[in-house]
LOKESE-980700 format. One record per residue (C-alpha): x, y, z. Coordinates in steps of 0.2 Angstrom, whole numbers, plus 2048, in hexadecimal, padded with zeros to 3 digits. Each point is the difference from the previous one (the first is absolute). Last residue first. Example, Ala and Ser with C-alpha at 12.3 -4.5 7.8 and 13.67 -1.06 7.14 Angstrom:
2
8447FB824 7FA7EF803 
This chain:
521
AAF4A8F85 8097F77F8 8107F87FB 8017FE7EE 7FC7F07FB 7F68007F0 7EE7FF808 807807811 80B7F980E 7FD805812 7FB7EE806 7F67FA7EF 7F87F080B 7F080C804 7FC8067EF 8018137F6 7F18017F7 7FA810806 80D8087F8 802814802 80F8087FB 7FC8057EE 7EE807808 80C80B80A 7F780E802 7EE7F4803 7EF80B802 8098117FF 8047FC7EF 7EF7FF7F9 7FB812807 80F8067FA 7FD7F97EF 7EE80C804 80D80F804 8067FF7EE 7F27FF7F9 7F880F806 81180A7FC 7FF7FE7F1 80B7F87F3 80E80B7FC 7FD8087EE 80F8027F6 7FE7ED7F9 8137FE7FB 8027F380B 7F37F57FA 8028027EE 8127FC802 7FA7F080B 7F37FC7F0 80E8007F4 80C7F680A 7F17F1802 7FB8017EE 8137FE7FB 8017EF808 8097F980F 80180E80C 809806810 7FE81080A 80980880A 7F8811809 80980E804 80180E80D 7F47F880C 7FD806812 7F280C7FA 7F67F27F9 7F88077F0 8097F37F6 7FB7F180B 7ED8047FB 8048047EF 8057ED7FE 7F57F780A 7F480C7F9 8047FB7ED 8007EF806 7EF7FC806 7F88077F3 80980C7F2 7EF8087F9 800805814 7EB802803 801805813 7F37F1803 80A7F67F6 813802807 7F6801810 7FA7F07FF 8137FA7F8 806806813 7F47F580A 8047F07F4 814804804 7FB803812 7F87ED803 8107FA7F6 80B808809 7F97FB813 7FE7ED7F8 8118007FC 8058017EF 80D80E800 8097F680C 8027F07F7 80E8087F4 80C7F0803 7F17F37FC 7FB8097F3 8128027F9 8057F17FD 7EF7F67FC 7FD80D7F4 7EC8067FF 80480F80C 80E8067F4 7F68037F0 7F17F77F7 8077F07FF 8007F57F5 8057EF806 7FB805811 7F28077FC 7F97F07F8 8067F6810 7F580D80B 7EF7FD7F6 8027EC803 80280080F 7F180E803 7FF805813 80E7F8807 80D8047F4 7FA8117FE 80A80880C 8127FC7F6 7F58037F2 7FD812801 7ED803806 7F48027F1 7F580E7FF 80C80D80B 8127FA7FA 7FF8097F0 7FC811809 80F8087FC 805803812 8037EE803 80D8037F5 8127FE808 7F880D80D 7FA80D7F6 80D80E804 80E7F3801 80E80C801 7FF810809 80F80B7FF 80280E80F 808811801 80B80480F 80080F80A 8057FA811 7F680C80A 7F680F7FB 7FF7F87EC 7FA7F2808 8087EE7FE 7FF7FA812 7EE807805 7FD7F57ED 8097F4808 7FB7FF812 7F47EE7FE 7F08087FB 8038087EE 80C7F37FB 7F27F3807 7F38057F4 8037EC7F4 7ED7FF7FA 7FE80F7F7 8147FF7F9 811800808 80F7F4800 80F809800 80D80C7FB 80980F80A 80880D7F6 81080D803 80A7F880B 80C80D809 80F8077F9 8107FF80A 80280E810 8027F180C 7F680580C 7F18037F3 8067F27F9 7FA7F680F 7F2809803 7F97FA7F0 8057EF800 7F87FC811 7F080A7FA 7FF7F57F1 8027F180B 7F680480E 7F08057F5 8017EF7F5 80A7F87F2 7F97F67F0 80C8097F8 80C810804 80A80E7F5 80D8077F9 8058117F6 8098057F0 80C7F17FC 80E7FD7F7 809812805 80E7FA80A 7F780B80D 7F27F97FF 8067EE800 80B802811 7F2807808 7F67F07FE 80F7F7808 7FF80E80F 7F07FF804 7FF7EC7FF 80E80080A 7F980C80E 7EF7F67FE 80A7F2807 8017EF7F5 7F97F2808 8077F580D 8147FD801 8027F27FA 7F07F7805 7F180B806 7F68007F2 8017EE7FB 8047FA810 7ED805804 7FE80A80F 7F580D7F8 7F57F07FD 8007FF813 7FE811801 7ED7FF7F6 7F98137FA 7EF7FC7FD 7FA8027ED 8007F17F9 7F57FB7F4 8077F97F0 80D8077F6 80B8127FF 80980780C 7F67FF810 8077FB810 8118087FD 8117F7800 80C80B7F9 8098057F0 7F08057FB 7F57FA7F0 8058077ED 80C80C808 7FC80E7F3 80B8097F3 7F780F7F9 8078097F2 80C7F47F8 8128057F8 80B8007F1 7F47F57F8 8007F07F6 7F17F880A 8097F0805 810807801 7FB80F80C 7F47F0809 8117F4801 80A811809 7F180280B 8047EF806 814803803 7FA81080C 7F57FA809 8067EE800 811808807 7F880C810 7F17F0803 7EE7FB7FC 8017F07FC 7FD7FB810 7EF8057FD 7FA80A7EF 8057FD7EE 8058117F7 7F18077FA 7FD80F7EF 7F58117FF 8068067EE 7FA8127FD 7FD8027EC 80080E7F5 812807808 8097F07F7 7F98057EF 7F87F27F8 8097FA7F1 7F47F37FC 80C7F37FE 80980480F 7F280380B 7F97F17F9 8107F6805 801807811 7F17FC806 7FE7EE7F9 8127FE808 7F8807812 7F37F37FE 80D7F27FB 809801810 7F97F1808 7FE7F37F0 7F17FC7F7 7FF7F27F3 80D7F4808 804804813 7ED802804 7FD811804 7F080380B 80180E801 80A8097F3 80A80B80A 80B7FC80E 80C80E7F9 7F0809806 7F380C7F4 7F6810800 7FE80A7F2 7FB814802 7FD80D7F0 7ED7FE7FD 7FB80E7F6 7F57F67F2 80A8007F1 8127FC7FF 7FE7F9814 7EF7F57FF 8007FC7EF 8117FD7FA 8017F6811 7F37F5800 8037FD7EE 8157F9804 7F67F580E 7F57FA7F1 8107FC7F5 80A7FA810 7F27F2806 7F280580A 7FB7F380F 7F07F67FD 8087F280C 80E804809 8157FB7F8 8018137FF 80180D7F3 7F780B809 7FB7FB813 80A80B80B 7FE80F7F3 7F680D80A 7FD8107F5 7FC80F80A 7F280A801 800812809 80E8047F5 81080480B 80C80D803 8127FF806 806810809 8017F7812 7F580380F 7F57F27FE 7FC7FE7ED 7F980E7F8 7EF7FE7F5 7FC8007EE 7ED7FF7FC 7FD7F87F2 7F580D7F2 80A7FD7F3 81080680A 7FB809810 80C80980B 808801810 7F07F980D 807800812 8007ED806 81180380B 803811804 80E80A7F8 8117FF7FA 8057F9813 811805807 7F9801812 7F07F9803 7F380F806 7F47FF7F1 7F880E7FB 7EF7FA7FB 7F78097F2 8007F57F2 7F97F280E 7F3808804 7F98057EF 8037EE7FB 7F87F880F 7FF7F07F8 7EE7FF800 7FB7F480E 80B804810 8057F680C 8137FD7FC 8018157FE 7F180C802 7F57F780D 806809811 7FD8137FA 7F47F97F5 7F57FB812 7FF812803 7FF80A7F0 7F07F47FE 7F780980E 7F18067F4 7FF7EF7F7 7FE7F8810 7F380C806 7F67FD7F1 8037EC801 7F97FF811 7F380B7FC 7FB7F57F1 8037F180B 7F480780F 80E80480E 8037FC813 8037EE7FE 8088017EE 80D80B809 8097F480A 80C80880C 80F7F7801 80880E809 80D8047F4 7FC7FD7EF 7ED806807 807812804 7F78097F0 7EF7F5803 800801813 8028147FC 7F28007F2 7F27F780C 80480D80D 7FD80F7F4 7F17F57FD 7FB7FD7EC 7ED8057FB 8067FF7EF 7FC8117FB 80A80580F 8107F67F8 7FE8077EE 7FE811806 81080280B 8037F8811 80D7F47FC 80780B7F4 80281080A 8097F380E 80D7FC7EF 808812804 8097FD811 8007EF803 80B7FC80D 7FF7F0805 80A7F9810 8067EE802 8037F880E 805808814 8117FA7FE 80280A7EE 7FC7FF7F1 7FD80F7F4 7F68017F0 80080F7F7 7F28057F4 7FF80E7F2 7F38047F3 80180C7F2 8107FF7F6 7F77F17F8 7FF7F580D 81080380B 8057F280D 81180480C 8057EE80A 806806811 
């Protein structure tokens, strides 16, 4: 039985059974038939279909004017929120989810639930641990790196005066991979967790005012003595005692979709790989478990999580330390913006709830390497502007306006240029305008992926000072954007969910490879 109040007023328990499902609806029958609903001339027959339509496929519009369709869809909303308030839902749910009493034993709390505001940045827990987290996050793949436009150490040094001594952010993401790319002269791997380290030290910035999220290299990398030797390089790195949040930057397994390209179909002949399967095949999650364990109780790390991993994975590594009595992962990070739903569609945000695995969730790019910026929309980037404007295309290339203009990376980062994104990127700035957001496009990228109820943190990298201060204005904004709005990006998303995923340029002769490679579909 699943146990709804409303308000201390209005109770209803579903029950299934072999006969289907049963409604009892003891007190929300007086609503259905009140004043509003005879004033709108709304059969008691009408309102039933309406109430059980989730189940029976009943399709109201059919039956219903769209102002009475609306009415009586407004007055059953305690139904369909019962189902809408975590992964689905389109306000964060923050009065639902302070009140949730999780079930995971051991947990501090539930994962997402608001602890405190600092400048007006919401702080929020992470998983089931007692580490909290600023609803932005500084992402530092690309500072101080051998990348065009990247920030060097003075401006990276501003970044983080401003946005942690000043503005309430408290969480920095990073990898012992980072910078990328890092080109073996000007920009090593590691030099993103030295840059850390060394403003924290110059700065005297209390170890407690900062949560450090840091990666130790995925795949076959991924084993008991790299664990533990690797976080030992990142301690060094970063001159602490010990890091909050150590993540496996991509599985220690073969998954369809860690990271690149389009894959999504899990492929057994690429599980097949000698690589994975080789000596021994990858590490077990018991290992993994354990090694992680080892860390926490030695007291150089707090918790651990996942990257670029999927529903299976964090569930795998939950249960497993479940059985095991070690700590479980705290975090799951990956992709997730407008255009990129599929963490809320694929199990994980079922996964991650607070009534199941309780696990909090880092998204990282938010605006989709840029495209979500706008600067794309008047002139294409210059990969696909080649055949449109030659000339154009070469200019961009050798001053480029970001990413999508690099040879490199635009023709790695192809999928947010599809023809499916790019139609819902236009569709999305429209209702940037017609909503009047002063930020555009990218101010409800942004607020959008905040008010996701799945998302505890969002990672966000920038390149300028401008940028960082208008993603602090963004998420300290204490309005949500309303709930009008939020159901017409719905109404764009239901036309492609997978607009990252779509291609309709995939060719005949490609056999099973997409634009990079990766096996696809």
């Amino acid at each position: 039985s699943i146990h709804n109040n409303n308000n201390n007023n209005n109770k209803m328990i579903m029950r299934w059974n072999s006969a289907g499902i049963v409604l009892l609806l003891p007190a929300i029958v007086l609503a259905f038939t009140g004043p509003s609903s005879r004033g709108a001339g709304i059969r008691k027959h009408d309102l039933r279909t309406t109430a059980l339509s989730p189940f029976i496929h009943q399709r109201p519009s059919l039956t219903l004017g769209v102002m009475d369709r609306r009415s009586s869809m407004q007055q059953i909303g305690m139904i369909s929120n019962m189902f809408n308030f975590f992964g689905g839902g389109d306000d964060g749910g923050d009065s639902i989810m302070n009140n949730i009493k999780t079930t995971v034993p051991g947990a501090k709390g539930p994962t997402n639930q608001v602890v405190r505001k600092v400048n007006g940045m919401k702080h929020r827990r992470l998983g089931g641990s007692d580490i909290v987290v600023s609803e932005l996050g500084l992402g530092t793949q690309r500072w101080i790196s051998a990348d065009l436009n990247a920030p060097n150490e003075q401006e990276s040094f501003r970044f983080l005066d401003r946005a942690i001594l000043e503005n309430g952010v408290n969480l920095l993401d990073t990898a012992e991979q980072y910078p990328i790319p890092s080109d073996g002269r000007s920009a090593n791997e590691g030099d993103s967790e030295l840059l850390i380290g060394k403003w924290m030290k110059e700065r005297k910035v209390s170890r407690e005012q900062v949560v450090i999220s840091t990666k130790i290299t995925g795949g076959r990398n991924v084993n008991p003595k790299n664990i533990i030797e690797d976080c030992e390089g990142s301690l060094k790195r970063l001159q602490t005692d010990y890091i909050d949040v150590y993540q496996l930057h991509w599985p220690q397994r073969y998954s369809p979709q860690s990271n690149w390209g389009q894959s999504l179909a899990y492929n057994i002949e690429n599980d097949s790989n000698p690589y994975w399967r080789g000596m021994g095949g990858p590490t077990s999650f018991e290992d993994l478990c354990k090694s992680m364990e080892k860390l926490v109780k030695q007291g150089k790390i707090r918790s651990w999580g996942l990257c670029n991993d999927n529903a299976y994975g964090l569930t795998a590594c939950t249960r497993t330390a479940k059985a095991l009595g070690t700590t479980p992962p705290c975090t799951l990070q990956g992709d997730f913006s407008i255009l990129d739903r599929k963490s809320e569609e694929n199990g994980v945000a079922e996964a991650a709830s607070p009534y199941n695995e309780n696990v909090g969730f880092m998204a990282y790019n938010a605006l989709a390497g840029g495209m979500l910026t706008g600067k794309y929309m008047d002139i294409p980037a210059a990969i696909d502007d080649i055949g449109f404007d030659r000339a154009r295309a070469a200019e961009n290339i050798q001053k480029p306006r970001g990413r999508m203009d690099e040879r490199g990376w635009g023709i790695t980062l192809y999928r947010y240029r599809t023809a499916a994104a790019q139609q819902a990127i236009r569709e999305y700035d429209e209702l940037a305008t017609k909503f009047k957001i002063p930020g555009g496009l990218t101010e409800l990228s942004l607020r959008w992926c905040r008010q996701r109820s799945l998302i505890t943190t969002t990672l966000v990298g920038h390149t300028n000072m401008k940028q960082l201060e208008d993603s602090v204005k963004y998420f300290t904004i204490a309005e949500p954007l309303p709930d009008e709005l939020m159901w017409e990006i719905d109404r764009v998303h239901m036309k492609n969910r997978l607009p990252l995923f779509s291609s309709d340029r995939v060719q005949r002769d490609w056999y099973g490879q997409g634009e990079i490679g990766e096996t696809i579909p």
